[in-house]
C-alpha positions in Angstrom: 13.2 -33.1 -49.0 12.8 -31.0 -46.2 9.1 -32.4 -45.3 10.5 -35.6 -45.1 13.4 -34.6 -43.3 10.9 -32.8 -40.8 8.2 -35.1 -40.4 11.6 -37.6 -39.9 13.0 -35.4 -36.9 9.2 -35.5 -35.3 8.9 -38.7 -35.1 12.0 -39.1 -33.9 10.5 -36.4 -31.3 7.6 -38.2 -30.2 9.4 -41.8 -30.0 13.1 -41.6 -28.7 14.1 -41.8 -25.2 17.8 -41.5 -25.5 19.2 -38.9 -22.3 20.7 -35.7 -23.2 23.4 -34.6 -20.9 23.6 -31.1 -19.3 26.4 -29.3 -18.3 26.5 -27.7 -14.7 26.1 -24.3 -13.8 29.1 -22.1 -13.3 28.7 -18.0 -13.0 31.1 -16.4 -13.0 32.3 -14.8 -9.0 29.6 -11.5 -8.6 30.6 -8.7 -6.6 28.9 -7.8 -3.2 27.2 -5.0 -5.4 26.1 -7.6 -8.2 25.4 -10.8 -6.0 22.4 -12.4 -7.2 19.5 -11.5 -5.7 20.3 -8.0 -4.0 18.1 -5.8 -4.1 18.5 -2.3 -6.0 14.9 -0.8 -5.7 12.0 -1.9 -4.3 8.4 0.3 -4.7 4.8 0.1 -3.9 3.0 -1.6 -7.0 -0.1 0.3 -8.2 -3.0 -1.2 -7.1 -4.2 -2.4 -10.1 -1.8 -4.9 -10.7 -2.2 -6.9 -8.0 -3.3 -10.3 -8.0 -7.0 -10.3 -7.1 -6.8 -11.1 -2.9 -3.3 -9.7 -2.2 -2.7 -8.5 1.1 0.0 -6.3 -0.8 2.8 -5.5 -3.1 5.5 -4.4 -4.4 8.0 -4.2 -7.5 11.3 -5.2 -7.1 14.5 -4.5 -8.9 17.3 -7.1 -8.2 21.1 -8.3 -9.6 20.7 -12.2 -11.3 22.7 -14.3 -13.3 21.9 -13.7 -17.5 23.2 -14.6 -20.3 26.7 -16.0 -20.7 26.5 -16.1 -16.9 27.2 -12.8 -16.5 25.4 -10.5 -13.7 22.3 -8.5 -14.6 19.2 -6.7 -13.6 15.7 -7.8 -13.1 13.2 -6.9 -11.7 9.1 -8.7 -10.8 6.9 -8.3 -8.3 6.1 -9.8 -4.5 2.5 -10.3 -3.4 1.3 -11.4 0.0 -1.5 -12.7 1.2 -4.0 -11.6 3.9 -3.9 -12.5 7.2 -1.0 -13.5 9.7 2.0 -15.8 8.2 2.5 -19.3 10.0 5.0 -20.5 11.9 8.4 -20.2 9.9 6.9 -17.2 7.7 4.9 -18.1 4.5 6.0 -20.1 1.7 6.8 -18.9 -1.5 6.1 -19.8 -5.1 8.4 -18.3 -7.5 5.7 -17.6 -10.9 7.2 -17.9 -14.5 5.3 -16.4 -17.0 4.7 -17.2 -20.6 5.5 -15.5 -23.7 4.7 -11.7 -23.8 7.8 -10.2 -26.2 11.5 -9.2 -25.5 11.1 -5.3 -24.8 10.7 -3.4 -22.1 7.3 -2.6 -22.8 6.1 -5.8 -22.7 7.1 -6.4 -19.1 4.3 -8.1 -16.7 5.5 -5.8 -14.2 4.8 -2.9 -16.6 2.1 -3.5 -18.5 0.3 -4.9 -15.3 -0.8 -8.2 -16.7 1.8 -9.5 -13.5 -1.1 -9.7 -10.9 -2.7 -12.4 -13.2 -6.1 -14.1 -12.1 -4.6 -17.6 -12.1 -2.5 -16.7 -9.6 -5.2 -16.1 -6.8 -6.1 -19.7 -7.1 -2.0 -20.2 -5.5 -2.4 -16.7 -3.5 -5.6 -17.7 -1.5 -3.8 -21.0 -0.3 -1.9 -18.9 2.1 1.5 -19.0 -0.3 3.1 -16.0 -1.0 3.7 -15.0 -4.6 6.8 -13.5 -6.2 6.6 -13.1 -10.1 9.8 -12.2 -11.6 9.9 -10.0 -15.6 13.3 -11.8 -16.5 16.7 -10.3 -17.4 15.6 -7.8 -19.6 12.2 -7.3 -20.2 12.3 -3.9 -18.4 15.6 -4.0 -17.3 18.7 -2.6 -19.5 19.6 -5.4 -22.2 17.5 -7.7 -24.7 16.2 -10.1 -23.3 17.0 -13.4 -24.2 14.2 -15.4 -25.0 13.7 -18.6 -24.2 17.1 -18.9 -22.7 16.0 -21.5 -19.7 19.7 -20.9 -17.3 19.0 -17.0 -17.4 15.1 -17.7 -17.2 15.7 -19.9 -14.0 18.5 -17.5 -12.2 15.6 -14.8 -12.4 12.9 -17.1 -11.0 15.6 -18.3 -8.5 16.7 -14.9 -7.7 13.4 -13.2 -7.3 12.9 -15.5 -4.1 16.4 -14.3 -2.5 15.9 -10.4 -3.5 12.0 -11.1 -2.1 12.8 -12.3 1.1 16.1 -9.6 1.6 13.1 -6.9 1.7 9.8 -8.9 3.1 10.7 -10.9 6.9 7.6 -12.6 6.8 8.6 -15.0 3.8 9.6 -18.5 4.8 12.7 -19.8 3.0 10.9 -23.0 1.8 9.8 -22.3 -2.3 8.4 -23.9 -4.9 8.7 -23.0 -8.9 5.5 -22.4 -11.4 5.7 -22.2 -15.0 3.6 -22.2 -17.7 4.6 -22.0 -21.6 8.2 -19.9 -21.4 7.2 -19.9 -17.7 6.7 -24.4 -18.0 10.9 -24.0 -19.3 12.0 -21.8 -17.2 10.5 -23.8 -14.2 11.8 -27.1 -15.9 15.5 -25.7 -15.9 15.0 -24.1 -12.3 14.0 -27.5 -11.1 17.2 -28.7 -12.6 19.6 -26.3 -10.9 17.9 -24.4 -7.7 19.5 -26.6 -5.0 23.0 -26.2 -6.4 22.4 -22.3 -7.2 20.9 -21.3 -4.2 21.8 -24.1 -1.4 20.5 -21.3 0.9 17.1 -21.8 -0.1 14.5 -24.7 1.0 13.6 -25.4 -2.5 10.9 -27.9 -2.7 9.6 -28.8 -6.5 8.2 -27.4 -9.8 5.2 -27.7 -11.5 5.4 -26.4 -15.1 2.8 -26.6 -18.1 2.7 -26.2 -21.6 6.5 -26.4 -21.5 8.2 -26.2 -25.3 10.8 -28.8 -24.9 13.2 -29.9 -27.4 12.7 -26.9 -29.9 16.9 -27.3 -30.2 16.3 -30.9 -32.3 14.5 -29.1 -34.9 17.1 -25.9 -35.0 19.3 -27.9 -37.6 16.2 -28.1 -39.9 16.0 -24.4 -40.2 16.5 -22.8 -43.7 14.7 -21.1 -46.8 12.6 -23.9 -47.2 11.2 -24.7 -43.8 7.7 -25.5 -44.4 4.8 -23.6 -43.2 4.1 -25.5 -39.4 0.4 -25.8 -38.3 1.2 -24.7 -35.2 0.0 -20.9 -33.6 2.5 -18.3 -33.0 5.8 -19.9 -34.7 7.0 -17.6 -36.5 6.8 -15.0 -33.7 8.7 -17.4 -31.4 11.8 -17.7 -33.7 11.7 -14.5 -34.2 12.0 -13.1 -30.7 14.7 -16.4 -30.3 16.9 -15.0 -33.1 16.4 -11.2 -31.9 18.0 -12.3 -28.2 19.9 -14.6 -29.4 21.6 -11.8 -31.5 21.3 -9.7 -28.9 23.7 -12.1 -26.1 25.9 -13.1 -28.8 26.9 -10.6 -31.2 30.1 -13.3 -31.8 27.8 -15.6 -33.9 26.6 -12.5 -36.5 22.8 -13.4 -36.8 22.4 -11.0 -39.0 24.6 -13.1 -42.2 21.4 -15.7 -41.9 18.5 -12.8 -42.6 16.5 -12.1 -45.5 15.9 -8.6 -45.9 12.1 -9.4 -44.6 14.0 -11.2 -41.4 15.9 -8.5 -40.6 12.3 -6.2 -40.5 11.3 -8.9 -38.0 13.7 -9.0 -35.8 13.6 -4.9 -35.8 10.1 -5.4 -34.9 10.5 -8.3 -32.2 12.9 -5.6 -30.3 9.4 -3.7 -30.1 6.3 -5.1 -30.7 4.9 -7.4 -27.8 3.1 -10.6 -28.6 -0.3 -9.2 -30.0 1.0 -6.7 -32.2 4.0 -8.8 -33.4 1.7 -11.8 -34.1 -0.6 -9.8 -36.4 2.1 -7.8 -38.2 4.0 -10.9 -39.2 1.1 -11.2 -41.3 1.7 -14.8 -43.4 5.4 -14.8 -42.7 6.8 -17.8 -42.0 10.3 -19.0 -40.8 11.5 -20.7 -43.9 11.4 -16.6 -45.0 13.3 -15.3 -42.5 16.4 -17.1 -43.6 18.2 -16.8 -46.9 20.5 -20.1 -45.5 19.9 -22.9 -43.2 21.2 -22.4 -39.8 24.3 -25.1 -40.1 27.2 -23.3 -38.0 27.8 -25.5 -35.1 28.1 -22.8 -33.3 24.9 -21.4 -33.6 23.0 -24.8 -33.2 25.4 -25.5 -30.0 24.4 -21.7 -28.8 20.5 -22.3 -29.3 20.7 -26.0 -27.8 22.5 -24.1 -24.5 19.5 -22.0 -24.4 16.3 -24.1 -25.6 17.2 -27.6 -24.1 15.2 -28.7 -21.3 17.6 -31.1 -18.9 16.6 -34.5 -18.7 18.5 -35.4 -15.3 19.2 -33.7 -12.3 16.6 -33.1 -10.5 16.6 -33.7 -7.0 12.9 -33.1 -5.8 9.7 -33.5 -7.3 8.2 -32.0 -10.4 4.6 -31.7 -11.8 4.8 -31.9 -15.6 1.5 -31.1 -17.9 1.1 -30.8 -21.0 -2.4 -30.1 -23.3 -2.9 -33.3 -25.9 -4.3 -30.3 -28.7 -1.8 -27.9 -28.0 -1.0 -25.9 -31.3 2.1 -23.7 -29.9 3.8 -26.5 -28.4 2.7 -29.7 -29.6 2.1 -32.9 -27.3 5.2 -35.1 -29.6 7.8 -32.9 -28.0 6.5 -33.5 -24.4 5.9 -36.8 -24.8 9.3 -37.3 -25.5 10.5 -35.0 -22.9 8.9 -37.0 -20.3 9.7 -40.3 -22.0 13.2 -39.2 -20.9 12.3 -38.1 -17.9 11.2 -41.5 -17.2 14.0 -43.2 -18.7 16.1 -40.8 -16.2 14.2 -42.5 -13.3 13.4 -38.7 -12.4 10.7 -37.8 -9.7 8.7 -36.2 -12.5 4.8 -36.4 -12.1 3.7 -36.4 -16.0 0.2 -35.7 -16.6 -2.0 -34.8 -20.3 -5.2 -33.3 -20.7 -7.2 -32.6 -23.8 -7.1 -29.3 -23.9 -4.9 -26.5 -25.4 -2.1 -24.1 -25.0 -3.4 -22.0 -22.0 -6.5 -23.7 -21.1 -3.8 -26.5 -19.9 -2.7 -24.4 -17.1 -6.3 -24.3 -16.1 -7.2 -28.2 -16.3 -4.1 -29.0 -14.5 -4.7 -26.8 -11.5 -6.9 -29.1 -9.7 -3.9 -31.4 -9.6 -1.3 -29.6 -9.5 -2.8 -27.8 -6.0 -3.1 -30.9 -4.4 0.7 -32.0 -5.7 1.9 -28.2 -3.8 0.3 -29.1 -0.9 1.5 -32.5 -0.2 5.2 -31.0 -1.1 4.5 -28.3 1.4 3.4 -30.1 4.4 6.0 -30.6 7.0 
């Protein structure tokens, strides 16, 4: 029954193009201590982690907006690139990074995967980079994966707490996403001109976005079937852990089997690598002992996984890998048959490639799409 019910719900996926509508952004009123994107700390960033090119760096600790739209801390890192800014100062592109796990440890910023190679290809044409950890990975807190609002207040912050410490930065930015990164730059898009009107925001490009995750969400029980996909079971995992963690109210735990409950104690510690190979042959249907059927649950997880499908008011560079086995191509497609529906200024683009090597195949593009959105 439930195969059928899945296969059902994934075709619906990959075919329907009805709008889903989004409700607006309201945090609550910060304090001048708490205002997001003031700046707490900011120190030099060892060497090492810098993106290959950088002029310099440093790591930043800043107030944003997390869950529940309450204020908390973040922190990421700025890198600038050599030579003298232009005229204005030098843009910025605010980096979203993919998964890497909910603790501390697991950080960019920490573990010094943040200076990623990628991101010289965006560093040597003259844009300056600023690369944010999230609301708590490294800061105090669980973070709360694959929540896209708290994912985009840290990407949107990390330009205002960048350019309250570095003069040289030009208040014109752009967002880049790939994976976790692709939503978190999808919801940005959707909300940076209305949370920070201060800003000269300019577009998004975001790959390997997962997109409508929160339509399968009511299909979750004991007898989930194995999914062909990489990674799954780590994902839901690390969902249910922060989910747990920003709202105790719902009691998470009532829907663990006692082998659920280990995973979610090891999500709040393993990163990716290690949780991925000590899940061994678990799989979602066995972290459940009942099918997750409380509306409030399912209206919790849709607040945090749901990608909006309207307001946007600039451009956006959408890609998405046609063999993708961590986020397949059916939930983009319809996504971006949405998108279109929407009459949204969304540049949709597929490659036949995979997961990561997406980001890759789409860079040629989605340069040249930067550019022409950063020209006066």
């Amino acid at each position: 029954m439930i195969r059928r019910r899945l296969g059902q719900a994934l075709m619906v996926i990959a075919l329907a193009s009805a709008a889903v509508s989004t409700a607006p952004v309201h945090a609550q009123e910060p304090s001048s201590i708490t205002t997001p994107g003031a700046v707490t700390a900011a120190t030099s960033l060892p060497h090492s982690f810098w993106i290959p090119g950088a002029a310099n760096a440093s790591k930043l600790t800043y107030w944003s907006t997390g869950p529940l739209n309450q204020p908390a801390l973040s922190t990421g890192a700025l890198f600038l690139p050599p030579g003298d800014p232009p005229e204005g100062g030098w843009p910025v592109i605010s980096w979203a990074h993919g998964t890497v796990g909910i603790s501390d440890q697991c950080a960019p910023t920490v573990t010094g995967t943040v200076g990623s190679p990628y991101l010289t290809n965006w560093l040597s044409q003259g844009y300056a980079i600023v690369a944010t950890d999230y609301v708590g990975l490294g800061t105090p807190g669980i973070h709360a994966y694959l929540d896209g609002p708290s994912a985009a207040h840290s990407v949107i912050d990390m330009v205002r707490a960048a350019r309250a410490v570095e003069p040289s930065l030009s208040p014109r930015w752009l967002a880049l996403g790939q994976s976790q990164g692709g939503q978190a730059a999808m919801v940005t898009a959707a909300i940076a001109t209305r949370y920070a009107p201060e800003l000269d925001y300019g577009g998004a490009v975001a790959t390997g976005a997962p997109s409508n995750l929160e339509n399968l969400a009511p299909l979750v029980g004991p007898d989930f079937p194995r999914l062909p996909l990489t990674g799954s079971t780590v994902f839901v995992s690390y969902l249910l852990a922060g989910l747990r963690a920003a709202r105790p109210d719902l009691d998470i735990d009532r829907y663990l089997t006692p082998r659920g409950t280990d995973a979610l104690a090891r999500a709040e510690t393993d990163c990716y690598q290690d949780m991925a190979s000590g899940l061994g042959d678990l799989t979602i249907g066995d972290l459940v002992n009942r099918p997750l059927d409380d509306p409030a649950v399912l209206a919790a997880a849709r607040g945090m996984l749901e990608i909006p499908t309207t307001g946007y008011d600039r451009p956006v560079f959408l890609g998405q890998g046609l063999t993708d086995e961590m986020v397949p191509a059916p939930l983009a497609l319809k996504l971006a048959a949405e998108l279109a529906a929407n009459r949204q200024p969304v540049t949709f683009r597929t490659y036949p490639t995979g997961h990561i090597e997406t980001m890759r195949a789409a860079l040629p593009e989605s340069l040249s799409f930067v550019r022409n959105l950063f020209q006066p």
